[in-house]
Jmol script that loads the backbone (N, CA, C; Angstrom):
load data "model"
ATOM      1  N   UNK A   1       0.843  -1.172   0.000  1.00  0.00           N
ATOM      2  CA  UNK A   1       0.000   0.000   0.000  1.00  0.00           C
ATOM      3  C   UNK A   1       0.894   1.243   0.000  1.00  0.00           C
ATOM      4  N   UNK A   2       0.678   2.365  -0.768  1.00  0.00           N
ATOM      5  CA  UNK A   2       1.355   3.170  -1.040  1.00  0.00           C
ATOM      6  C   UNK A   2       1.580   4.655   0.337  1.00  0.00           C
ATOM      7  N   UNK A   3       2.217   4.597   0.696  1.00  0.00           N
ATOM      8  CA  UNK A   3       2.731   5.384   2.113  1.00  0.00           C
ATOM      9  C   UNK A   3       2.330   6.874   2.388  1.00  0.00           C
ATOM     10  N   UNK A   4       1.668   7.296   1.145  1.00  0.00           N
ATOM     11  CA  UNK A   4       0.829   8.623   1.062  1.00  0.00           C
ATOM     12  C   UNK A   4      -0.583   8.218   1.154  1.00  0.00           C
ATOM     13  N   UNK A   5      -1.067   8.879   2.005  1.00  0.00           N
ATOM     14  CA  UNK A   5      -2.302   8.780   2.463  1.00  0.00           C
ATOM     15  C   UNK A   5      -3.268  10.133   2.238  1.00  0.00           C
ATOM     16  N   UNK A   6      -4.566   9.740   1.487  1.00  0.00           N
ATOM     17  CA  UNK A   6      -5.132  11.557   1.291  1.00  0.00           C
ATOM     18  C   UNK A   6      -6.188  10.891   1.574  1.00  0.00           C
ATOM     19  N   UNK A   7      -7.219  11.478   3.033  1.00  0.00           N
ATOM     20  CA  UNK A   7      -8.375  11.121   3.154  1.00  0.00           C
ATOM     21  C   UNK A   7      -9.543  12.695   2.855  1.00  0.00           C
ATOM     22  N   UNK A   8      -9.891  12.489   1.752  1.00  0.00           N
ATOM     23  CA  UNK A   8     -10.315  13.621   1.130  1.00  0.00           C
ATOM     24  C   UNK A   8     -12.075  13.789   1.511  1.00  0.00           C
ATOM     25  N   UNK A   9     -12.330  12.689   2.960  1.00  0.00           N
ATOM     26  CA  UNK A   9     -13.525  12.887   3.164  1.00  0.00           C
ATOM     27  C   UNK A   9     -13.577  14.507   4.079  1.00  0.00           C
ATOM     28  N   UNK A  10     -12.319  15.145   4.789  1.00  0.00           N
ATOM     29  CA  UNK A  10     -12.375  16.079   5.315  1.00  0.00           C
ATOM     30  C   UNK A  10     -11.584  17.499   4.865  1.00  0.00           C
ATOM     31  N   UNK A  11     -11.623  17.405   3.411  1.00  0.00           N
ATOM     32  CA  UNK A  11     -11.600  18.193   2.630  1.00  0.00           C
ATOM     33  C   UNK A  11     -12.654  19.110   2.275  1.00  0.00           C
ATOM     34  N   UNK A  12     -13.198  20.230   2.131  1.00  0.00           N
ATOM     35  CA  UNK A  12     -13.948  21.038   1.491  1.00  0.00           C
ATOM     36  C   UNK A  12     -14.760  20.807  -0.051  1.00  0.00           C
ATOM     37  N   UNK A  13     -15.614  20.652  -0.377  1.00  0.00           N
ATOM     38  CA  UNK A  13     -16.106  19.721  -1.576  1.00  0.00           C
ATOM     39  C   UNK A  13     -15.647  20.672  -3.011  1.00  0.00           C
ATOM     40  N   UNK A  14     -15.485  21.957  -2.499  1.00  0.00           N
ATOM     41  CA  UNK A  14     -14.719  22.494  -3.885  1.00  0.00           C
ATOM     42  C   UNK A  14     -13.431  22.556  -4.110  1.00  0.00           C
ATOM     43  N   UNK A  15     -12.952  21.689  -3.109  1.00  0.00           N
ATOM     44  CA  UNK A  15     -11.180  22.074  -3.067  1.00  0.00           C
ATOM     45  C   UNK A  15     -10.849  20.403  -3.204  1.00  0.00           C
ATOM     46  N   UNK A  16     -11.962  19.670  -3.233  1.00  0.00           N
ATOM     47  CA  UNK A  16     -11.558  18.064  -3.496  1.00  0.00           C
ATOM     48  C   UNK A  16     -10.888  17.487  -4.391  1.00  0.00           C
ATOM     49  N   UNK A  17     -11.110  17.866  -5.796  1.00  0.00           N
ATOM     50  CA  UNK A  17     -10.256  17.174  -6.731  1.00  0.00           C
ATOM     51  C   UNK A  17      -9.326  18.253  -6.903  1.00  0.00           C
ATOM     52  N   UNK A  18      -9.121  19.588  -7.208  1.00  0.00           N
ATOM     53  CA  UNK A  18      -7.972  20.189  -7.167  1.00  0.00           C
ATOM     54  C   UNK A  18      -7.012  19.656  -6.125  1.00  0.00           C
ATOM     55  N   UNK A  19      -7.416  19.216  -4.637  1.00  0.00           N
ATOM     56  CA  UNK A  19      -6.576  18.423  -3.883  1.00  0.00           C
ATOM     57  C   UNK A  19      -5.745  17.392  -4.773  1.00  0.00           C
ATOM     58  N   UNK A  20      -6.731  16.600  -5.322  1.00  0.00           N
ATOM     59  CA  UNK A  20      -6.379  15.309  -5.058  1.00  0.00           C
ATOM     60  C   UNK A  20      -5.446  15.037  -6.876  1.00  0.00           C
ATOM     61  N   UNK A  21      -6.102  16.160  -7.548  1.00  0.00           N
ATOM     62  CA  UNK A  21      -4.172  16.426  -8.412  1.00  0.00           C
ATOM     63  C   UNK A  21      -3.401  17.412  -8.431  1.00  0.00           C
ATOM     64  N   UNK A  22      -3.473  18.102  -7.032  1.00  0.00           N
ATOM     65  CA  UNK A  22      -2.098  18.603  -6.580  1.00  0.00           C
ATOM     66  C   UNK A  22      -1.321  17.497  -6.158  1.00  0.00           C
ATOM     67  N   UNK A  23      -1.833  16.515  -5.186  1.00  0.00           N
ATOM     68  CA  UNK A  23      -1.393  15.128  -4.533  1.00  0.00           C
ATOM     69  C   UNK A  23      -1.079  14.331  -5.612  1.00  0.00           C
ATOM     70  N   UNK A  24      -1.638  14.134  -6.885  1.00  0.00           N
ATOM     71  CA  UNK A  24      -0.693  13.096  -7.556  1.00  0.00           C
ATOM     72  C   UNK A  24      -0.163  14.115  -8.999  1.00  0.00           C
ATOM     73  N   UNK A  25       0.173  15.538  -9.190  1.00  0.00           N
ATOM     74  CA  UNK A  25       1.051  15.732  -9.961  1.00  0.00           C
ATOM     75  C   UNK A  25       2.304  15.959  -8.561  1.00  0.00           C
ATOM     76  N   UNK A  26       2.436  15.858  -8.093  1.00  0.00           N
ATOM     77  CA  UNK A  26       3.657  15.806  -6.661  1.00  0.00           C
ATOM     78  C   UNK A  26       4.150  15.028  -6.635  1.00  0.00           C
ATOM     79  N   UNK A  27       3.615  13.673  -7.790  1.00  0.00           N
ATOM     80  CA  UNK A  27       4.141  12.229  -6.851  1.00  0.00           C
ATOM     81  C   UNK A  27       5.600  12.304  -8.281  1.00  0.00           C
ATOM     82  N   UNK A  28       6.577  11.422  -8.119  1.00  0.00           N
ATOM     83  CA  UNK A  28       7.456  11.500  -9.099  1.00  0.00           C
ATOM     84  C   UNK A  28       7.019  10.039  -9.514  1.00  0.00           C
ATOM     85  N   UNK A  29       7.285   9.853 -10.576  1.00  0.00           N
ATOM     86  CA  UNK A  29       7.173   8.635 -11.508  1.00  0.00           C
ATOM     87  C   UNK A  29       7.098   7.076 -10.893  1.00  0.00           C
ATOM     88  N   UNK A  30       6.588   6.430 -10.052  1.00  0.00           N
ATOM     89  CA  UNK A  30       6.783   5.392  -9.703  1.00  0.00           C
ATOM     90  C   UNK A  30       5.487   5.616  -8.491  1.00  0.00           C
ATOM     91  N   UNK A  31       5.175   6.713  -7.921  1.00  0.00           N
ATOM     92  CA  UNK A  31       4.681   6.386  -6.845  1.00  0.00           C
ATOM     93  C   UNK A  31       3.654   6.443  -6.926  1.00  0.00           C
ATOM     94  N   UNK A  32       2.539   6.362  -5.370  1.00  0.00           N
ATOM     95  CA  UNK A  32       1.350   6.302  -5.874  1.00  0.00           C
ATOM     96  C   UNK A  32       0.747   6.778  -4.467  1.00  0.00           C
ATOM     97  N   UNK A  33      -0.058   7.680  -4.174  1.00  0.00           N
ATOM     98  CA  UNK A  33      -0.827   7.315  -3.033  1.00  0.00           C
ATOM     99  C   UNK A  33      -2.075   6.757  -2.916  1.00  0.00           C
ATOM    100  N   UNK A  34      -2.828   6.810  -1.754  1.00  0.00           N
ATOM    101  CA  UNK A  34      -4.049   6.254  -1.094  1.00  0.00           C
ATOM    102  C   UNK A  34      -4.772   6.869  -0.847  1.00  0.00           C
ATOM    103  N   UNK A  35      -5.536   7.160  -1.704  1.00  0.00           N
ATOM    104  CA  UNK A  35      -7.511   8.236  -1.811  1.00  0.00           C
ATOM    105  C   UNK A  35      -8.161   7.583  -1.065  1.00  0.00           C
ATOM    106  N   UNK A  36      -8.683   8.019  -0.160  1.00  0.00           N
ATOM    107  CA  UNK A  36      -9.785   7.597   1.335  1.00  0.00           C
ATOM    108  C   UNK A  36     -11.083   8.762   1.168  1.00  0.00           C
ATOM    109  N   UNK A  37     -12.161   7.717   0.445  1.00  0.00           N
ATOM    110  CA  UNK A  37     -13.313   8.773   0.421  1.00  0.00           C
ATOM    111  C   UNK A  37     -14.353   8.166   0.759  1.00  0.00           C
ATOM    112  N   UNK A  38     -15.546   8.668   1.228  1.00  0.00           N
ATOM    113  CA  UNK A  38     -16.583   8.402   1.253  1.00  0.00           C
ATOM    114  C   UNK A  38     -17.728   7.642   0.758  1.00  0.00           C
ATOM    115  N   UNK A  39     -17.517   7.828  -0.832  1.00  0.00           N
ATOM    116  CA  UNK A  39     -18.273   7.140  -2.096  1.00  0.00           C
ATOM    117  C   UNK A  39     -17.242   6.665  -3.414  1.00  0.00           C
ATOM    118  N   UNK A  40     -18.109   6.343  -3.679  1.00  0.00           N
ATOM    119  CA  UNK A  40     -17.128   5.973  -5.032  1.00  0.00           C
ATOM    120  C   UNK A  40     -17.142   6.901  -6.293  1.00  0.00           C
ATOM    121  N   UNK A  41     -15.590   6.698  -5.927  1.00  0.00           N
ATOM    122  CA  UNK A  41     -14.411   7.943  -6.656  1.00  0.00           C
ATOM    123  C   UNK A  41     -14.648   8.040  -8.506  1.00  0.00           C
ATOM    124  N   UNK A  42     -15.360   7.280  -8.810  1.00  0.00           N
ATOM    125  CA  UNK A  42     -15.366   6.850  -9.923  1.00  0.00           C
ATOM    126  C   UNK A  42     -15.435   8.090 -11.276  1.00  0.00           C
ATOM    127  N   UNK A  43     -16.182   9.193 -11.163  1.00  0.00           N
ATOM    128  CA  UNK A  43     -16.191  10.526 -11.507  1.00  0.00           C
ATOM    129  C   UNK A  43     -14.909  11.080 -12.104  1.00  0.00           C
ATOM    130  N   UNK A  44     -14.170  11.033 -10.584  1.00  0.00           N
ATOM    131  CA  UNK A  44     -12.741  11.411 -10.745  1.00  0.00           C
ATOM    132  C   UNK A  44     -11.793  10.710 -11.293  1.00  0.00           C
ATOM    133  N   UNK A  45     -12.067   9.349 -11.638  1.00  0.00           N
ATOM    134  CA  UNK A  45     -11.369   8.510 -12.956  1.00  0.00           C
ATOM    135  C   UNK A  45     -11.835   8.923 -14.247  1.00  0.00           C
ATOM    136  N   UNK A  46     -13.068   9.114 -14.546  1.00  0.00           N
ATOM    137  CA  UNK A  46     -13.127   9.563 -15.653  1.00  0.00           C
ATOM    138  C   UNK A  46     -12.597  10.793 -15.901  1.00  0.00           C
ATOM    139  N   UNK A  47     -12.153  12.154 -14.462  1.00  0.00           N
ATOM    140  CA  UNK A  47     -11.189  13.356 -14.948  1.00  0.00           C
ATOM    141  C   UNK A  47     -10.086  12.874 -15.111  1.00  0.00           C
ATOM    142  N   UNK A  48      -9.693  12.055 -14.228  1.00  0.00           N
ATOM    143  CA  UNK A  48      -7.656  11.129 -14.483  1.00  0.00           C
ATOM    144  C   UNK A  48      -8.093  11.551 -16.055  1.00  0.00           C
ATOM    145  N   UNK A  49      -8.640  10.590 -17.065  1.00  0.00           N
ATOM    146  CA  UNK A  49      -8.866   9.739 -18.357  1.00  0.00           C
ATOM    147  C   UNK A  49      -8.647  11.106 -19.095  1.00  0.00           C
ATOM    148  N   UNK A  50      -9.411  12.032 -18.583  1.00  0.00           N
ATOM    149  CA  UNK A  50      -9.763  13.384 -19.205  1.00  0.00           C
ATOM    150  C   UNK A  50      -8.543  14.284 -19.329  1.00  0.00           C
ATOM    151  N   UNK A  51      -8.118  14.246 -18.554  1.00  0.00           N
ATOM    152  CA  UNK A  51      -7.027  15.259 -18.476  1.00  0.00           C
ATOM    153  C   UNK A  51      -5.394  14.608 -18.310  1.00  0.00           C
ATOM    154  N   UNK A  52      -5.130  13.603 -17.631  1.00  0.00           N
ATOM    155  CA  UNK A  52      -3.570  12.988 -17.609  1.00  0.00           C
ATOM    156  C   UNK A  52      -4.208  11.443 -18.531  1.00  0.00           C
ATOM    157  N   UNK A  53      -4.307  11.274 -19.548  1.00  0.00           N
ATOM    158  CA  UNK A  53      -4.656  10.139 -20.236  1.00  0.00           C
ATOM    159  C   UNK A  53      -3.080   9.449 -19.855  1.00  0.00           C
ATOM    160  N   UNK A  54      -3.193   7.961 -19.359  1.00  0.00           N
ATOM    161  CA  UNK A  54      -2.037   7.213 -20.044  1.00  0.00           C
ATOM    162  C   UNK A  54      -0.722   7.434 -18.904  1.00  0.00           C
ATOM    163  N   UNK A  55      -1.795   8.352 -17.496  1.00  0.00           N
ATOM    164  CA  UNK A  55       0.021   9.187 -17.011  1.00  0.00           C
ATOM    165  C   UNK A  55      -0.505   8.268 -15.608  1.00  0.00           C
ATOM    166  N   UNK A  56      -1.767   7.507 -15.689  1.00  0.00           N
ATOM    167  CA  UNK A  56      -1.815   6.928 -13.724  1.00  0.00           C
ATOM    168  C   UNK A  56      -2.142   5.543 -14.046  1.00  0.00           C
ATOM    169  N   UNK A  57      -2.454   4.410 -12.719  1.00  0.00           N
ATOM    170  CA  UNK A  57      -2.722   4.138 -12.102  1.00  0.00           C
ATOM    171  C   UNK A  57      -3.683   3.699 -11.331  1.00  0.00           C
ATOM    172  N   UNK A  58      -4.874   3.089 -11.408  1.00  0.00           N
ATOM    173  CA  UNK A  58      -6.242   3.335 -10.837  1.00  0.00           C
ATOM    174  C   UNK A  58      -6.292   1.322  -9.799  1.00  0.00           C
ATOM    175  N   UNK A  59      -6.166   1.490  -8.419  1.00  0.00           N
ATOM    176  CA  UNK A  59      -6.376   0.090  -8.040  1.00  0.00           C
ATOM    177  C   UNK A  59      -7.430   0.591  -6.494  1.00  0.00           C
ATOM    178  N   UNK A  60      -8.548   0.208  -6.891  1.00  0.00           N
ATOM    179  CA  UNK A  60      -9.486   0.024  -5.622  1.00  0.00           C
ATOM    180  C   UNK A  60      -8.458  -0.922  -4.402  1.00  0.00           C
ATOM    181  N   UNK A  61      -8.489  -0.993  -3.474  1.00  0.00           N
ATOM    182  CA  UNK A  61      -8.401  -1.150  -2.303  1.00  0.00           C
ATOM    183  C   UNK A  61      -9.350  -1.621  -1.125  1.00  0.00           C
ATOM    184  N   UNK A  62     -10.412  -0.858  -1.333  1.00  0.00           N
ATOM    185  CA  UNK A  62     -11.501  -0.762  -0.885  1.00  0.00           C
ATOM    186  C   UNK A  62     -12.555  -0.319  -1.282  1.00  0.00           C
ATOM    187  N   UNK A  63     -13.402  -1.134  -1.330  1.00  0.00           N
ATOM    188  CA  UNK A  63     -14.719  -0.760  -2.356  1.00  0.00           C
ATOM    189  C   UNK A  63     -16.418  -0.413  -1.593  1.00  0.00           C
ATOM    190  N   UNK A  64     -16.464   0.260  -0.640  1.00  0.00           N
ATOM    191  CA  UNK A  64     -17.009   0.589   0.400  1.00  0.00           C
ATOM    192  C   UNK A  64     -17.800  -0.643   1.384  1.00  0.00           C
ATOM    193  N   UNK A  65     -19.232  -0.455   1.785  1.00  0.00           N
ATOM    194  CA  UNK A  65     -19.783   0.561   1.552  1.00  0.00           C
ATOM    195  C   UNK A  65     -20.035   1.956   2.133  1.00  0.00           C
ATOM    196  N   UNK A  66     -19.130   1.750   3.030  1.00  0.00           N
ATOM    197  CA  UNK A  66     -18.634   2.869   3.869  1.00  0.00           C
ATOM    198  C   UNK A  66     -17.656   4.030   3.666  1.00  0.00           C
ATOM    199  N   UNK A  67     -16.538   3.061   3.453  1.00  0.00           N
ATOM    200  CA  UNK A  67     -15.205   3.967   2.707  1.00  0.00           C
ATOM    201  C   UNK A  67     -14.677   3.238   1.528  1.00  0.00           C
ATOM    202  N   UNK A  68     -14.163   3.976   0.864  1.00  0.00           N
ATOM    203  CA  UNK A  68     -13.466   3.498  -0.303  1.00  0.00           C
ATOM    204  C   UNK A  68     -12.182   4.020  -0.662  1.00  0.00           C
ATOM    205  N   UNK A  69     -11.103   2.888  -0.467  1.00  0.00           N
ATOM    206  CA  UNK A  69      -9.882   3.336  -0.674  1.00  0.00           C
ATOM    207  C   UNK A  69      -9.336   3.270  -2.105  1.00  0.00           C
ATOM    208  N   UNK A  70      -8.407   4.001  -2.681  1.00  0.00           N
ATOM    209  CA  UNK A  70      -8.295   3.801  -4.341  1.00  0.00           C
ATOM    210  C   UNK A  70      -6.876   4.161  -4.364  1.00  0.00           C
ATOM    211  N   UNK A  71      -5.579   3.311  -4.962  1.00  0.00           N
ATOM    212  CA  UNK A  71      -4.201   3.529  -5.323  1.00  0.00           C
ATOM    213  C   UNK A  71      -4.619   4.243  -6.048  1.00  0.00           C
ATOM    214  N   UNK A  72      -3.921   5.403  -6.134  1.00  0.00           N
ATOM    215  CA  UNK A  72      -3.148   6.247  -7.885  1.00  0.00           C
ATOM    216  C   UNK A  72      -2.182   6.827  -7.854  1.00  0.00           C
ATOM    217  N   UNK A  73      -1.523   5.585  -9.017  1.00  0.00           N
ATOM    218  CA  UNK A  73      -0.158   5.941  -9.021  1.00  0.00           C
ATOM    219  C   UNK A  73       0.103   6.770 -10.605  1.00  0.00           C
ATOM    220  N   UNK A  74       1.289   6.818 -10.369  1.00  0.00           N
ATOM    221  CA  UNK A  74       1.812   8.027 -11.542  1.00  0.00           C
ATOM    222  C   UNK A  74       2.676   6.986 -12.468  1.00  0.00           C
ATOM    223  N   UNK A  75       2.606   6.160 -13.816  1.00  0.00           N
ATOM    224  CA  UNK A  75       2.951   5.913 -14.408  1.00  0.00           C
ATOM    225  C   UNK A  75       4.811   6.294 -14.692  1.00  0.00           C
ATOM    226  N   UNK A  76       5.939   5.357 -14.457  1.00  0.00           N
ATOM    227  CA  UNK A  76       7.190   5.497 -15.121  1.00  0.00           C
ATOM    228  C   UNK A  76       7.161   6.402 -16.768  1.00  0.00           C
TER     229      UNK A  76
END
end "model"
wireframe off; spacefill off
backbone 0.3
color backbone group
């Protein structure tokens, strides 16, 4: 499990995904952290797709129904 941890359930809901790719354009090439949210993140894979095509990473962890944890890592 990747050693960065972002639990973005206590984040502000307009500052959520700008969070969460400040947190993975930060990461350098290999790494990946751990998205801890509420629901499923799934939205925000289709922005990954949208905007860094080809540059992450996408591994559930946890698939709720409570919390849902999600790797994303940053492609070599």
């Amino acid at each position: 499990m990747p050693a960065i941890e972002l639990d973005i359930r206590i984040v502000p809901p307009r500052e959520k995904h700008p969070t969460i790719f400040r947190t993975f354009d930060a990461l350098s090439p290999g790494e990946a952290f751990t998205l801890i949210n509420d629901h499923d993140p799934a939205p925000l894979r289709h922005q990954f797709n949208a905007t860094r095509p080809n540059q992450f990473d996408w591994s559930y962890l946890e698939s709720g129904p409570v919390v849902w944890r999600v790797s994303i890592g940053k492609r070599a």
